[in-house]
MMTF fields as JSON, N, C-alpha, C and O atoms, coordinates in Angstrom:
{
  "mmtfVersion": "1.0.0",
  "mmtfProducer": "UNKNOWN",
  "numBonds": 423,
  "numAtoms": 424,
  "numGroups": 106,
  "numChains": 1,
  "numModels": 1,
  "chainsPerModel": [1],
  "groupsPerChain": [106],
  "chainIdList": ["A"],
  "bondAtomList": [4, 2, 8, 6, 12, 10, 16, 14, 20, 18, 24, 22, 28, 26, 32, 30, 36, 34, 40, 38, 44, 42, 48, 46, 52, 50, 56, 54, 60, 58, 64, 62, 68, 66, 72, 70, 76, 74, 80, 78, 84, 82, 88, 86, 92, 90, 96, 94, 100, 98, 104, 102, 108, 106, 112, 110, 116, 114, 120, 118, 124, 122, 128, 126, 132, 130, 136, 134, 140, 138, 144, 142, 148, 146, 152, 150, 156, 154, 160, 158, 164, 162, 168, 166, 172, 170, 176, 174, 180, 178, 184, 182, 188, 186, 192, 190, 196, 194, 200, 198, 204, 202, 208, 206, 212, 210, 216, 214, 220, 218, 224, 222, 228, 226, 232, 230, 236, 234, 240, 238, 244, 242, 248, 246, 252, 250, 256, 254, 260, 258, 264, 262, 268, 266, 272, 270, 276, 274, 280, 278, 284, 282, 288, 286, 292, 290, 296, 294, 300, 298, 304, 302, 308, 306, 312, 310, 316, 314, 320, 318, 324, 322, 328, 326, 332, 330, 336, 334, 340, 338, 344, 342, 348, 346, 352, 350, 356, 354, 360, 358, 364, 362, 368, 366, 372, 370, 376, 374, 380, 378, 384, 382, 388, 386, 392, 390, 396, 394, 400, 398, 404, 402, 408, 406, 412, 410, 416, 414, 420, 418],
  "bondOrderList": [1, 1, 1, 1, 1, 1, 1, 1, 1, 1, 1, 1, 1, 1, 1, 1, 1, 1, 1, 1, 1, 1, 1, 1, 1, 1, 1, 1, 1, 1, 1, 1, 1, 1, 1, 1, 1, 1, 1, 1, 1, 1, 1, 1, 1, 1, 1, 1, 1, 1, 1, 1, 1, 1, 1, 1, 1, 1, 1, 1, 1, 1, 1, 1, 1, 1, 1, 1, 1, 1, 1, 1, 1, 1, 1, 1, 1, 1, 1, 1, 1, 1, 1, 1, 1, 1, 1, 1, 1, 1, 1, 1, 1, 1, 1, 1, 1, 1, 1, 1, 1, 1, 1, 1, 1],
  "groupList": [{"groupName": "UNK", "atomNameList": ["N", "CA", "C", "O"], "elementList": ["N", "C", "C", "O"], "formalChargeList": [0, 0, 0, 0], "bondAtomList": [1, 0, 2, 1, 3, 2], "bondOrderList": [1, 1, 2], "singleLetterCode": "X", "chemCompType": "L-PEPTIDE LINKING"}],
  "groupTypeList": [0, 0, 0, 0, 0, 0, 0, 0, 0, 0, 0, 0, 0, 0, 0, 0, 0, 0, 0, 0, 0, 0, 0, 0, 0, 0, 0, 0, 0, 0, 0, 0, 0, 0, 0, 0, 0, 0, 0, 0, 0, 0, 0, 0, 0, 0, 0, 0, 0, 0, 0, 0, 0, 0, 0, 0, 0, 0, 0, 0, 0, 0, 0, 0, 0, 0, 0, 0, 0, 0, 0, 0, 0, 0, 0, 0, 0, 0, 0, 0, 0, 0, 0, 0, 0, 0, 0, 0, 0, 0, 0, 0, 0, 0, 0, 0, 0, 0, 0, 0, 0, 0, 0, 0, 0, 0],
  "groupIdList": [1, 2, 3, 4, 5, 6, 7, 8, 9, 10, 11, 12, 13, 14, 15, 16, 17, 18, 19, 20, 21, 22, 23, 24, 25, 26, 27, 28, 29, 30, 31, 32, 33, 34, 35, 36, 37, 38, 39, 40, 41, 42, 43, 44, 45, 46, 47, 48, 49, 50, 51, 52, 53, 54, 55, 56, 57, 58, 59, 60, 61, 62, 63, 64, 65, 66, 67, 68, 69, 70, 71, 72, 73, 74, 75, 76, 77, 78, 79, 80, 81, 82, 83, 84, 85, 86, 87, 88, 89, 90, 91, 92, 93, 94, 95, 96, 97, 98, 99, 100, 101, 102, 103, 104, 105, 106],
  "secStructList": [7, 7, 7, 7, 7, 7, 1, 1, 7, 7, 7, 7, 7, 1, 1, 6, 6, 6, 6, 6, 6, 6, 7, 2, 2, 2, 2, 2, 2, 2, 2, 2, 2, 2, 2, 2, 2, 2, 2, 2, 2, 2, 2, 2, 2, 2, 2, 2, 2, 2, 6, 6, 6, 7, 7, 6, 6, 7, 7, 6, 6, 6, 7, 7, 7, 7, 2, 2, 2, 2, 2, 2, 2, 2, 2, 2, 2, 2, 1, 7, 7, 1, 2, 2, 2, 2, 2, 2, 2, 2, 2, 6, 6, 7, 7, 7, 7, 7, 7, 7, 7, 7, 6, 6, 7, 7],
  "xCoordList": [18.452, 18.403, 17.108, 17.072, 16.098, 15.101, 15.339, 15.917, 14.881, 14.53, 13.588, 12.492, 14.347, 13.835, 12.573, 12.92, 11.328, 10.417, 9.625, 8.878, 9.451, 9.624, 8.091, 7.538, 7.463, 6.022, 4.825, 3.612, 5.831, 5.277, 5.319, 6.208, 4.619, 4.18, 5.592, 5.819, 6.498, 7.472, 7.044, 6.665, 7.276, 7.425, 8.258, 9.432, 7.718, 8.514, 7.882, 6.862, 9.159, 9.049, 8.16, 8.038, 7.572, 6.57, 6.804, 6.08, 8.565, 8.704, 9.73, 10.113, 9.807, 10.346, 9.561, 9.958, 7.992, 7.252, 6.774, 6.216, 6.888, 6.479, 7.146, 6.583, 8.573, 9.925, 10.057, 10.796, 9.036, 9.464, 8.428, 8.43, 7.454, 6.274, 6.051, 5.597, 6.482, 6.666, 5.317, 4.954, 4.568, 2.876, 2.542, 2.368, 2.474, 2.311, 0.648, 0.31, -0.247, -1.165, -1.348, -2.034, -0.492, -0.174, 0.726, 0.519, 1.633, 2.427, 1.225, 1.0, 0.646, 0.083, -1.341, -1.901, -1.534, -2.832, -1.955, -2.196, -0.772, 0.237, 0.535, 0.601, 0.776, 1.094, -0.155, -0.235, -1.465, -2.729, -3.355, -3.978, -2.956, -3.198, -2.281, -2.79, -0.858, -0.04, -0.484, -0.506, -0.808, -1.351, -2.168, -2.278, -3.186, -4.834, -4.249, -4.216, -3.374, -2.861, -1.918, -2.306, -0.612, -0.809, -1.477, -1.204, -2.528, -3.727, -4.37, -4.385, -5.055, -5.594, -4.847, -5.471, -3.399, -3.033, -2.751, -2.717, -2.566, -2.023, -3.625, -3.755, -4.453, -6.149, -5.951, -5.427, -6.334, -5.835, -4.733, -4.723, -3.885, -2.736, -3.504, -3.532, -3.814, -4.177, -5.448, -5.414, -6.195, -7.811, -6.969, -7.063, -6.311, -6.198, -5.609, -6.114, -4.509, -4.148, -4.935, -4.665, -6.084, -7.043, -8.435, -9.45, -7.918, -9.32, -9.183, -9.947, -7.755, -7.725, -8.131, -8.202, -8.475, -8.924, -10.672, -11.494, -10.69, -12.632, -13.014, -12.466, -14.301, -14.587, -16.298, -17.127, -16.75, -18.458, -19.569, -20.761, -18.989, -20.039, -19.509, -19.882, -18.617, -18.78, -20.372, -21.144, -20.508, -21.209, -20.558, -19.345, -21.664, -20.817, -20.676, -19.606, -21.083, -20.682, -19.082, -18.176, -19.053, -18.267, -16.674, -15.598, -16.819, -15.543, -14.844, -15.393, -13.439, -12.094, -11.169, -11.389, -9.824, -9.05, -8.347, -8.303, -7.503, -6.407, -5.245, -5.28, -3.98, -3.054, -2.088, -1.425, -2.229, -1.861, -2.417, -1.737, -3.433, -4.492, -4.617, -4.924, -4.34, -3.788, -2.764, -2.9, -1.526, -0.347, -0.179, 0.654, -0.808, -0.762, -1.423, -0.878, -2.871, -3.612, -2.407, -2.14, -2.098, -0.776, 0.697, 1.34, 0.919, 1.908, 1.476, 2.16, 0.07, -0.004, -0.136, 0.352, -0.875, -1.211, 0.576, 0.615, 1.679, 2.759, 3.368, 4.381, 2.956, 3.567, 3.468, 2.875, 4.143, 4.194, 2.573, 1.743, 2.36, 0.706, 1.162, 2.308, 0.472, 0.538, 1.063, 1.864, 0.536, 0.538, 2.015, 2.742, 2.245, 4.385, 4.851, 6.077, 4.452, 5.446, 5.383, 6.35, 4.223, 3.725, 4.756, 5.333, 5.06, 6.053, 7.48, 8.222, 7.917, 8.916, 9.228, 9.951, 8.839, 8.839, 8.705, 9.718, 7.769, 8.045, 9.373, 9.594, 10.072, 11.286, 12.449, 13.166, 12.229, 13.472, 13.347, 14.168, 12.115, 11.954, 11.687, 12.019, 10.82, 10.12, 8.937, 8.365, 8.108, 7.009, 7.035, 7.394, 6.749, 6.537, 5.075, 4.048, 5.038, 3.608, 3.904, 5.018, 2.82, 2.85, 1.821, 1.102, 1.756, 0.732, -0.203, 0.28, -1.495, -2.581, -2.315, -2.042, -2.605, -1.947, -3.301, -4.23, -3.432, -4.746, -5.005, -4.087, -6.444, -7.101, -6.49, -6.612, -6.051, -5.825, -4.185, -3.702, -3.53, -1.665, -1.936, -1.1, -3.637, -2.911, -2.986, -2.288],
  "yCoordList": [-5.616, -5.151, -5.62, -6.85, -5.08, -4.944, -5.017, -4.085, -6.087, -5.973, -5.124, -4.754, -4.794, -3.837, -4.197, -4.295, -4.351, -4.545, -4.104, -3.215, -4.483, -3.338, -3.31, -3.965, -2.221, -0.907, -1.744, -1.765, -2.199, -2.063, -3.719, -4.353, -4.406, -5.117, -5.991, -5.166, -7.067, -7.066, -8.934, -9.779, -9.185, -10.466, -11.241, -10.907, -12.419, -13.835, -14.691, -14.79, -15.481, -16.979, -17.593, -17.394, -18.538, -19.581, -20.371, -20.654, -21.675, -22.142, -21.948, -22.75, -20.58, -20.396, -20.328, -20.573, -19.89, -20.164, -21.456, -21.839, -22.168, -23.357, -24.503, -25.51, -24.266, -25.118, -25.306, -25.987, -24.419, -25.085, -26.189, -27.038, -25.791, -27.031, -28.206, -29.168, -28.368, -29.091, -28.658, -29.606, -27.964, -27.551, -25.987, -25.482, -25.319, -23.853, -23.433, -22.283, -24.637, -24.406, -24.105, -23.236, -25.127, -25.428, -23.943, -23.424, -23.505, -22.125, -21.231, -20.851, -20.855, -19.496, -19.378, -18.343, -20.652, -21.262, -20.469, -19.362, -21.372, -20.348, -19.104, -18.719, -18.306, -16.968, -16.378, -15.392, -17.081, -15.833, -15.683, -14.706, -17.286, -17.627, -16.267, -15.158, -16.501, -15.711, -13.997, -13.223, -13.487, -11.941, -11.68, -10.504, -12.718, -12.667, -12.033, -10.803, -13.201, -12.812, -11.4, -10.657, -10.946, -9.787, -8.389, -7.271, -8.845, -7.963, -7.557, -6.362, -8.673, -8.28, -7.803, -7.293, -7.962, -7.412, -5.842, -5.141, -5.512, -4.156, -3.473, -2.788, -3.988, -3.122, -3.124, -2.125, -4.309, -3.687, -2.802, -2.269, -2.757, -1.974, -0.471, 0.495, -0.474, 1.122, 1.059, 1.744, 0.421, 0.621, 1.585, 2.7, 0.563, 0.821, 2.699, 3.473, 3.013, 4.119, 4.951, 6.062, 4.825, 5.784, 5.887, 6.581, 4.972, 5.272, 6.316, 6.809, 6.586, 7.814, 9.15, 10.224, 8.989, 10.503, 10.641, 11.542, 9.29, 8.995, 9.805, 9.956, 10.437, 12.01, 11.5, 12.376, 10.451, 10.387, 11.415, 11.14, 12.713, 13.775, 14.461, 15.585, 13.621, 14.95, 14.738, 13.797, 15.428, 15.719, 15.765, 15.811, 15.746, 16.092, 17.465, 17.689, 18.399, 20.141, 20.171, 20.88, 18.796, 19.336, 18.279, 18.495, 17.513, 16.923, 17.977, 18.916, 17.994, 18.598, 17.379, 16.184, 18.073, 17.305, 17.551, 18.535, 16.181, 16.552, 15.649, 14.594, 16.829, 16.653, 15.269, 14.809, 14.593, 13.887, 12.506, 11.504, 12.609, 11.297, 11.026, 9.922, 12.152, 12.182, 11.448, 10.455, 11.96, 11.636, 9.978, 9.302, 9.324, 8.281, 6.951, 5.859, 7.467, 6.939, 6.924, 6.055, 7.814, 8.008, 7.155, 6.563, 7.266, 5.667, 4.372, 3.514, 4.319, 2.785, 2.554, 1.59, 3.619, 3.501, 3.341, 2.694, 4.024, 3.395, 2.578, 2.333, 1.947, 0.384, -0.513, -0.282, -1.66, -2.53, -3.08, -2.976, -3.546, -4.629, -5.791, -6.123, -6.492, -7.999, -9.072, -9.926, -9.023, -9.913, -9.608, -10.495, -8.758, -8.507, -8.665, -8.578, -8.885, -8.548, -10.653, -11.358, -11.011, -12.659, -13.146, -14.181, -12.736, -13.547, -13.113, -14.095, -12.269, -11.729, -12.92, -13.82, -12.956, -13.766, -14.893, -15.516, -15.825, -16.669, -17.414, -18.623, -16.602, -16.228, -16.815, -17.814, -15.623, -16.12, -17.181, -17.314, -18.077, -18.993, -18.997, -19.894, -17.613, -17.388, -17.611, -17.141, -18.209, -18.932, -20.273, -21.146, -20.589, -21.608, -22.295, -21.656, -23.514, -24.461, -25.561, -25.819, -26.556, -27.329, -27.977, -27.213, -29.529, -30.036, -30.636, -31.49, -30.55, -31.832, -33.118, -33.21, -33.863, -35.626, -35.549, -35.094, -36.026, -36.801, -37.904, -38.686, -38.43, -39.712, -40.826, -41.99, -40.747, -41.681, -42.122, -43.211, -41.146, -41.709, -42.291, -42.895, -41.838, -42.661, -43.884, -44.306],
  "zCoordList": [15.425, 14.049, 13.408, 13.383, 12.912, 12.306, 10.502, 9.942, 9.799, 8.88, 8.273, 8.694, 6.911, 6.478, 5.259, 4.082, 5.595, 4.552, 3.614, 4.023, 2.103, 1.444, 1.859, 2.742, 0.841, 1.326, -0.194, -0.403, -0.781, -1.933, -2.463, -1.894, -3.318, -3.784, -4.721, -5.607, -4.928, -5.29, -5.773, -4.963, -7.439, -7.812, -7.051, -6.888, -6.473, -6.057, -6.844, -7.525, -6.415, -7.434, -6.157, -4.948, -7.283, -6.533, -6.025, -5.07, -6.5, -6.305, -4.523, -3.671, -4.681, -3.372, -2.377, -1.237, -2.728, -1.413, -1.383, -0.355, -2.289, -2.084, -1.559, -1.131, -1.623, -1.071, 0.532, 1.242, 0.773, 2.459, 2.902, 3.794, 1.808, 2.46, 1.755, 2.373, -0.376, -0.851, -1.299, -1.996, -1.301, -1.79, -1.63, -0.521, -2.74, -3.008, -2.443, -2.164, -2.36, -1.534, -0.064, 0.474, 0.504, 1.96, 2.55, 3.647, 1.628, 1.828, 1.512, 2.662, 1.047, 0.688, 2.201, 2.562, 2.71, 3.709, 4.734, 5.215, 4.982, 5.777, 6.317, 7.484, 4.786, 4.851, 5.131, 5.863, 4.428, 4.828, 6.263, 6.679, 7.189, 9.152, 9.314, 9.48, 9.244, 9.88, 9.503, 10.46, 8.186, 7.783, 8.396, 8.742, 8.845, 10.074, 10.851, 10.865, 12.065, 13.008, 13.222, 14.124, 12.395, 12.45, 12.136, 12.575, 11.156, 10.841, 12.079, 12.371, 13.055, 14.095, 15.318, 16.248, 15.359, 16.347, 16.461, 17.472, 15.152, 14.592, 15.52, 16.535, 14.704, 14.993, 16.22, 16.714, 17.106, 18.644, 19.233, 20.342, 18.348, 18.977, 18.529, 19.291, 17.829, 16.696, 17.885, 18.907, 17.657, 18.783, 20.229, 20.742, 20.378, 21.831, 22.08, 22.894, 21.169, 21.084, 20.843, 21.299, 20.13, 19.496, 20.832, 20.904, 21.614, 22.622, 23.545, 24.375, 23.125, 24.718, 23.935, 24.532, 22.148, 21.996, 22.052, 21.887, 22.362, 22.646, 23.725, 24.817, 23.139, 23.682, 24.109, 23.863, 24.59, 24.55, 24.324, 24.186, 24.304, 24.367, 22.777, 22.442, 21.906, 20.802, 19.747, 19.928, 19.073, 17.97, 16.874, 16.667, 16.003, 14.586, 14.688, 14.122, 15.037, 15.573, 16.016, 15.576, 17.396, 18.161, 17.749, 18.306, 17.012, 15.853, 15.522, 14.946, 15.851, 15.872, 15.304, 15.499, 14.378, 14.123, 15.064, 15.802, 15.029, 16.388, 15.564, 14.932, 15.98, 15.365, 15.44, 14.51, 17.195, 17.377, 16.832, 16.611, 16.702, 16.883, 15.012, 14.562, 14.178, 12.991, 12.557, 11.843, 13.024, 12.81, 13.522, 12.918, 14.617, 14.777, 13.643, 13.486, 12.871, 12.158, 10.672, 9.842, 10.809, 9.245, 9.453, 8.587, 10.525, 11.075, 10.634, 10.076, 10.996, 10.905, 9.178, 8.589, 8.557, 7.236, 6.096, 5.05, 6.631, 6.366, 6.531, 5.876, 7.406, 7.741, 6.653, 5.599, 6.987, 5.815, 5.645, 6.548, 4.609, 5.305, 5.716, 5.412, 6.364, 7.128, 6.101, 6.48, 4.583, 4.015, 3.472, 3.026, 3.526, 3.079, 4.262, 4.19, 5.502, 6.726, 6.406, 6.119, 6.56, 6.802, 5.672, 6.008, 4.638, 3.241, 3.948, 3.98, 4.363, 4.961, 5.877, 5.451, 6.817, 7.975, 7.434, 7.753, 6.518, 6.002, 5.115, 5.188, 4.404, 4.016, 4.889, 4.947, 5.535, 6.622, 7.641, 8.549, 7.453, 8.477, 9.691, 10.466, 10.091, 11.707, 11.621, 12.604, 10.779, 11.065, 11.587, 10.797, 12.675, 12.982, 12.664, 12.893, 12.172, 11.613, 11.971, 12.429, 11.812, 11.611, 10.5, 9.855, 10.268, 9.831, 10.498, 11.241, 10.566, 11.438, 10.057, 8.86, 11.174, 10.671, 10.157, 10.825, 8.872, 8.004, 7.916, 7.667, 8.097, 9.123, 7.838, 8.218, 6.838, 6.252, 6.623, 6.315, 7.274, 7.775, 9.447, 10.12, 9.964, 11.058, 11.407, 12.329]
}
């Protein structure tokens, strides 16, 4: 079962992203590593699909739309963005983190 995430931009409280780490700084450092990481995986996934319509010999003459290679680019553009999927996942507690120890605790 897949959660359902919304598309669109939605007020949270602060103090809820901030309750798992005790620092609304340390949460938001969080959420923006984890949005990277699925930011860049999406592009490779999208790259990779889009290379099989790579044509080395077109021109700007010889540029055709193609229906498929359309409709794949319009998938990804409905998806959630990274930074709602990353609060999502943060939420429910599938981010895994940690802290690096600071030279003054050790």
């Amino acid at each position: 079962m897949t959660k359902k995430i919304p598309t669109n931009t939605i007020t949270r409280n602060l103090c809820d992203i901030a309750a798992p780490t005790g620092n609304i700084y340390e949460s938001v450092v969080i959420l923006a590593k984890r949005a990277n990481q699925i930011a860049i995986a999406e592009k490779k996934e999208l790259t990779k699909k889009l290379e099989d319509f790579k044509n080395d010999r077109d021109t700007m003459e010889e540029v055709f739309e193609n229906r498929e290679q359309i409709e794949i680019s319009k998938f990804y553009e409905k998806q959630p963005k990274p930074t709602l999927v990353a609060i999502s996942e943060f939420e429910d507690g599938d981010i895994y983190y940690r802290m690096a120890k600071r030279e003054e605790e050790e």
